[in-house]
N, C-alpha and C positions, 0 to 999 in steps of 0.2 A: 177540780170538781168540788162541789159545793157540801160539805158536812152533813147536812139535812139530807142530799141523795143519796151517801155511804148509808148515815143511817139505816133508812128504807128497807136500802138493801141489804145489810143483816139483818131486820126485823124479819123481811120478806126471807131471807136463809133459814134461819133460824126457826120460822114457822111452820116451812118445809119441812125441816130436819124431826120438828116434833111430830109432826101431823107424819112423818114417813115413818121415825119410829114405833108411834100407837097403833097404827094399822096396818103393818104388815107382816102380822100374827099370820100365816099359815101359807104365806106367799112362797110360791118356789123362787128359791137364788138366784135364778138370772134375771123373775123380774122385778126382784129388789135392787140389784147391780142397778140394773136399766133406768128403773127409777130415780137412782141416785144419783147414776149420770144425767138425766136430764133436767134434774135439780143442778143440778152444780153444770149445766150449757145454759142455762136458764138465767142463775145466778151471772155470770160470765157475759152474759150477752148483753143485761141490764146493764153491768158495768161499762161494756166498750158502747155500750148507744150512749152513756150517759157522759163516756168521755168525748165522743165525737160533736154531742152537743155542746158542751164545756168548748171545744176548740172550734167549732161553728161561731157558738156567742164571740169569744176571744179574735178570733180572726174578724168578725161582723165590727166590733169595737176599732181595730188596727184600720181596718179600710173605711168606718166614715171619716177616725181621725186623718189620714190621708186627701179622702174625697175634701173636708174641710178645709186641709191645708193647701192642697191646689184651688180650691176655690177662691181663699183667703189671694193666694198668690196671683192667679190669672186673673181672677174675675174684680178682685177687693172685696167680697162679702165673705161673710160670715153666718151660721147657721142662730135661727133664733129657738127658743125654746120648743115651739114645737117642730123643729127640722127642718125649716125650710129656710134657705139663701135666703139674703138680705143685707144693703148695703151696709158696710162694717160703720157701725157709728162715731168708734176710739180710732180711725184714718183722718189725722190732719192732714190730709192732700200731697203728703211725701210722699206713702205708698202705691202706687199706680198697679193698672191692672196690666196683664200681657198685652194687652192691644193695645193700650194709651201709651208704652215702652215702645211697641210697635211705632206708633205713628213718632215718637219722641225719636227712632234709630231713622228715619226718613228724613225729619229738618233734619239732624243734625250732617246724619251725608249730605244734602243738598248745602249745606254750608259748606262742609270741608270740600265738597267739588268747588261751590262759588269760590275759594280760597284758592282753592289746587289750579285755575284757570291760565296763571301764571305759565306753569310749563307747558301747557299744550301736550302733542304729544309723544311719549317718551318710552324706550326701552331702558331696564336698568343693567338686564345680563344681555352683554354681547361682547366680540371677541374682537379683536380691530387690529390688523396689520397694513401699517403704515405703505404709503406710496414710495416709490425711489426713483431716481431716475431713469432708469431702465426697468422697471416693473411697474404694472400697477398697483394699489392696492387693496383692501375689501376689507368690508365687516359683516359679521351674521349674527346676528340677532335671534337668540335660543332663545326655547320653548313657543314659539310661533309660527306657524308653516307660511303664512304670507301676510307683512304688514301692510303692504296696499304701498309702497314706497316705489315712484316709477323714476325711470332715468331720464334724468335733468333737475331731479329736486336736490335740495341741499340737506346736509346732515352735520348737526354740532355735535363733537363727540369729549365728554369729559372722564376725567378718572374716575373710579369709583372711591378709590384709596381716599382720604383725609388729605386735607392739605399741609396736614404735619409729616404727614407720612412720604410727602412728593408729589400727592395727587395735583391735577394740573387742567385747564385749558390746554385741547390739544389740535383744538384748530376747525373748522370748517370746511367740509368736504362734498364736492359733486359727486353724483352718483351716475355715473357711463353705462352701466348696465347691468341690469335686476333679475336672478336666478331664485324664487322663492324668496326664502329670508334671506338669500346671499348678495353679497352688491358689492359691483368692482368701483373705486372711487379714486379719485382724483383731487388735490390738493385745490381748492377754488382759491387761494388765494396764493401767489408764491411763498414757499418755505424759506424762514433765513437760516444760517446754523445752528442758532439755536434750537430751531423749530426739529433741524433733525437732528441734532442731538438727544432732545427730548423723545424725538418719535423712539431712536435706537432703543430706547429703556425697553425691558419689558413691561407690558399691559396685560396684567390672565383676565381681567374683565371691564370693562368701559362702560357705560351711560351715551344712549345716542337720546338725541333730542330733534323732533321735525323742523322746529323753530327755537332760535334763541329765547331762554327764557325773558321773560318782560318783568323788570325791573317793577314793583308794587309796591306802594304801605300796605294795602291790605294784607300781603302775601306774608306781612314780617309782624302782622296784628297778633297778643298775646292776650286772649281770655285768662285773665289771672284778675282777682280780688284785689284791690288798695284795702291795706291795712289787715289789722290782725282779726277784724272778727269777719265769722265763716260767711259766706255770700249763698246765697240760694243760688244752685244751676240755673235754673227760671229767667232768673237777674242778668246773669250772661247771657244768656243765650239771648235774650231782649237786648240786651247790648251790643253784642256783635250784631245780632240781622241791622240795628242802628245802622252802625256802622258800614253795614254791606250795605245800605241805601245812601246813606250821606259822603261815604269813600273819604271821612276824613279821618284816618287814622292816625297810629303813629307820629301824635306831635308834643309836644315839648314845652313847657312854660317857662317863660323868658322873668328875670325879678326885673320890676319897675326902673330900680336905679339903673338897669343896663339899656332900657330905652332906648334913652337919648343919647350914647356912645354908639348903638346900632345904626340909626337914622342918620349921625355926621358920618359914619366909615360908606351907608349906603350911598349917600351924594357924594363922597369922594371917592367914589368906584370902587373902595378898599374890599368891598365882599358883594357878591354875585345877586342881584336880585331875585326873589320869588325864596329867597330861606326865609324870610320871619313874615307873619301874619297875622293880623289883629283886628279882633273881634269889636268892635263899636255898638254905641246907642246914640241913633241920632237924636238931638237936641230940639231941631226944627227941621220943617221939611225941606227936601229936598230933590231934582228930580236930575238924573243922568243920563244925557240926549245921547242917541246912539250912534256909533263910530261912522264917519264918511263909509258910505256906502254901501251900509248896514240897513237894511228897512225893518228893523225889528224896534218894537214898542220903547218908549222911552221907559228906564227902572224909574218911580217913583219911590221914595219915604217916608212915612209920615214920622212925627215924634214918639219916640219909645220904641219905633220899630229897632231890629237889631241886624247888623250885615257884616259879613268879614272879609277883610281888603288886605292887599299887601302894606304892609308897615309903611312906605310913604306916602301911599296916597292916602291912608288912615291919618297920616301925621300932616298932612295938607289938610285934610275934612277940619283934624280938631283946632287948629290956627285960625281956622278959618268962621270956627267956632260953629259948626256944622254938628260936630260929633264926638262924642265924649270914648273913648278907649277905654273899655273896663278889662281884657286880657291881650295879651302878645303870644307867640307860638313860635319856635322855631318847625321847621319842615326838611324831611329828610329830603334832598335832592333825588328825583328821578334821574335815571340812566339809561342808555340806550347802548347797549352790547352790539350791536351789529353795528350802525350808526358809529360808533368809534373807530371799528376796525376798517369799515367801508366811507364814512363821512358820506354827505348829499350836498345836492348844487337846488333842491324842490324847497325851495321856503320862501313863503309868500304870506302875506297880511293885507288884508281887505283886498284880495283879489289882485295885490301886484307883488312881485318876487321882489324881494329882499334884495340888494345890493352885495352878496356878499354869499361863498359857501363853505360848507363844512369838511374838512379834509382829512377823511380817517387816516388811520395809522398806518394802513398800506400804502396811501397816493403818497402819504407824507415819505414812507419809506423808499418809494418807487424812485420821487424826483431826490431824494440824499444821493440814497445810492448812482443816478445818472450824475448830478454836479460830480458825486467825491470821483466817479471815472473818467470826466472829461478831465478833470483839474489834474487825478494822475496822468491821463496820457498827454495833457499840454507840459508838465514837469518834465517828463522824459523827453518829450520833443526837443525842450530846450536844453536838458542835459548833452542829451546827444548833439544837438548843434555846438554848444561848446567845448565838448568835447574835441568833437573835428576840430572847431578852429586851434585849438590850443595844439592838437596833435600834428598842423599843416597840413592836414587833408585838403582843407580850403586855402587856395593861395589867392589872396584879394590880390587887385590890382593897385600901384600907386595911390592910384588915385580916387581909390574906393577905400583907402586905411579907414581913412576918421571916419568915413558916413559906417563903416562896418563895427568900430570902435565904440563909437554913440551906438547900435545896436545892440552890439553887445552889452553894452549899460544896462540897457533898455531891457534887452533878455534879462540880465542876471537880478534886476529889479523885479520885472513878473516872474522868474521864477521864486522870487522870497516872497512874493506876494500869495503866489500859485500854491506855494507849500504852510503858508499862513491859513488858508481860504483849507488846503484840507485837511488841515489841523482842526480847524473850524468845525466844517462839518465832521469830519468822525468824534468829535468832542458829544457834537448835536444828535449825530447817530447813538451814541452811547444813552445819551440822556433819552433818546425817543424809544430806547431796545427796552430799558429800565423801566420805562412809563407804562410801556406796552406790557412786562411783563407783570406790572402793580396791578395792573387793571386786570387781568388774566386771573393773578392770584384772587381780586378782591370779588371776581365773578362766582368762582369757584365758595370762596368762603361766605357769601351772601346765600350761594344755593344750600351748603351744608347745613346756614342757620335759619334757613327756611323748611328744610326738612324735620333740625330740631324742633321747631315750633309744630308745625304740624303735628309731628308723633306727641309732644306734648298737649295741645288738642285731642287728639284721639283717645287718649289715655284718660283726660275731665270727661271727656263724650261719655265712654265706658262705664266711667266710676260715679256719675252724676245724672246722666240722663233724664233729666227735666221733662216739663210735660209741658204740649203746645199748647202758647196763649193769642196766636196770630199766624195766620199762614204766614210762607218765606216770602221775599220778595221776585217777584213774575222774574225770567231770564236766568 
């Protein structure tokens, strides 16, 4: 309370007191009492109206500071001299209002979806007990009362655990038939022992997935700044939609000197086409007639336009003195996780099939396994035939010794052949179980550093939140 209203208020007491003493010369006692109670409720009353105002003003102070700060906050303004909002003039464009943060938490999910497109769709908690011979088996998928998952779809189910930990590819499963979230399943591809050794482990929680994840650059794309000084949100986020439009992620620069060891290993088959890829300016024009049976427009070039080709037909263009190479790339190879395990016979170019198909890891496993059991049962057969002859179970005739003799050659030669061949193959089985299991683990460990990226994503989204200079891209 303010000094100057105490005052008053003794003055205002004090006046009382004298003005009560000089005049009440012959007054009866009680209503002098009286009197001087209502001086002193009087007195009293002044003071709590004077406090109430004091904490009126005080609280009126506390809440425009408030009213300003959420102003300042949601809106970006600031109050000017005489009270009234108005856009904050000291906001160099960092500050954003709640809405503009609003519209900034929208791209930035339509990106991390456009990112997340990869998995399709997926449970993370669910429970999975393996099929057996004699049983079948089921997974149920908690906290969902129905994912809309009908019997005859397929279900990819991975560990949840780390792949340090054990976590694992555990296989590919049909679904027989669908009780809410509950589904009875069946192995869609044959189990080998390993397969159920692995099932026997315990599993408290799995990952189902509707479809095999799809193998992406974008998916393993990192919004991270080159170099040490700090990058505006803004800059990324214009960077990646970039890149959600151009889908050229994830690539690599090649140094010059390594070139032309690239180019000789490429013509000598030594490494797989479609890894390196180089940027060009052509020199003069040029126009690229379209492939037999192609009716689409011939690519023209003129000079100074820019195009980027695989590394040999770049390295033909510049021979040829067509097109000057100002960068090289390497390119992570795409992969096809079903396709592996399944292989296809569907591949075709300008409209005719390919010569030639692709043999996943099961057909490959299917025909091992039938050679390595004929080659055993041919083994035994001839075991057991020489056996008998040596024991005289077979008594030849005279005159069949030798033509039985030469046979007997003959067996004891395919059977060292027979036992050569599945030598052979279980060698091949070994190297294909190993192969099979690389790719298992390498699937596993590509999804884990797809989720690291992600959550690291989320975490710039959060802590950065930029503000829209471009709608996303349509899709």
């Amino acid at each position: 309370m303010p000094l100057v209203l105490l005052a008053l208020i003794a003055v205002v007491f004090l006046t009382g007191v004298v003005t009560l003493a000089m005049g009440s010369k012959g007054w009866h006692w009680g209503t002098i009492a009286g009197a001087w109670l209502v001086l002193l409720a009087a007195v009293g009353f002044t003071y709590l109206v004077g406090m109430l105002a004091e904490r009126e003003r005080a609280w009126r102070a506390v809440i425009a500071t408030y009213q300003s700060a959420i102003a300042k906050e949601r809106d970006a303004m600031v109050r000017d001299k005489d009270g009234f909002l108005k856009a904050d003039p000291g906001n160099d464009g960092k500050k954003k209002s709640v809405a503009a943060l609003a519209k900034e938490q929208v791209r930035w999910e339509r990106v991390r979806d456009r990112i997340n497109t990869w998995r399709g769709r997926s449970w993370e908690k669910a429970t999975f007990q393996p099929p057996t011979n004699d049983k079948a088996g089921s997974i149920t998928i908690e906290g969902i009362d129905n994912p809309s998952i009908n019997p005859g779809a397929e279900l990819f189910v991975f560990d949840t655990i780390g792949i340090e930990e054990g976590g694992r590819f555990l296989g590919v499963f049909n679904v027989d038939a669908a009780d809410k979230n509950t589904f009875q399943i069946s192995a869609a591809i044959a189990p080998t022992e390993n397969d159920a050794t692995l099932w026997a482990k315990p599993h408290d929680e799995v990952t189902i997935y509707e479809n095999l994840p799809i193998d992406r650059w974008l998916a393993f794309y990192k919004a991270t700044p080159n170099g040490d000084k700090k990058t505006d949100p803004e800059d990324i986020l214009k960077d990646l939609e970039k890149k959600l439009r151009e889908v050229t992620s994830h690539e690599e620069p090649v140094a010059d000197e390594e070139v032309g060891n690239l180019v000789s290993a490429l013509q000598n088959k030594e490494i797989a086409p479609g890894l390196y890829w180089a940027t060009v300016t052509f020199t003069q024009p040029h126009v690229f007639p379209p492939a037999e049976g192609n009716a689409a427009e011939p690519r023209q070039f003129e000079p100074e336009d820019t195009a980027t080709f695989d590394l040999e037909t770049a390295k033909d263009l510049e021979m040829a003195g067509v097109v000057s190479i100002t960068s090289v790339v390497s390119r992570r190879p795409l992969t096809d996780g079903d396709m592996a395990m399944r292989g296809s016979s569907v591949f075709e170019t300008n409209g005719k099939k390919l010569p030639f198909d692709v043999n996943g890891m099961a057909f490959i496993r299917r025909m091992l396994t039938s050679d390595i059991g004929a080659a055993e049962a041919m083994t035994k057969q001839f075991k057991g035939a020489l056996e008998d002859l040596r024991s005289g179970q077979i008594q030849p005739g005279n005159n069949d010794n030798k033509a039985i003799e030469d046979d007997l050659k003959d067996w004891q030669k395919d059977a060292q052949a027979a036992l050569k061949t599945a030598d052979a193959f279980a060698a091949r089985v070994r190297e294909v179980t190993a192969e099979r299991e690389a790719s298992e683990a390498a699937v596993v460990q590509l999804g884990q550093a797809l989720v690291k990226a992600v959550t690291t994503l989320m975490a710039e989204i959060d802590r950065r939140a930029p503000a829209p200079a471009s709608p996303p891209p349509a899709g």
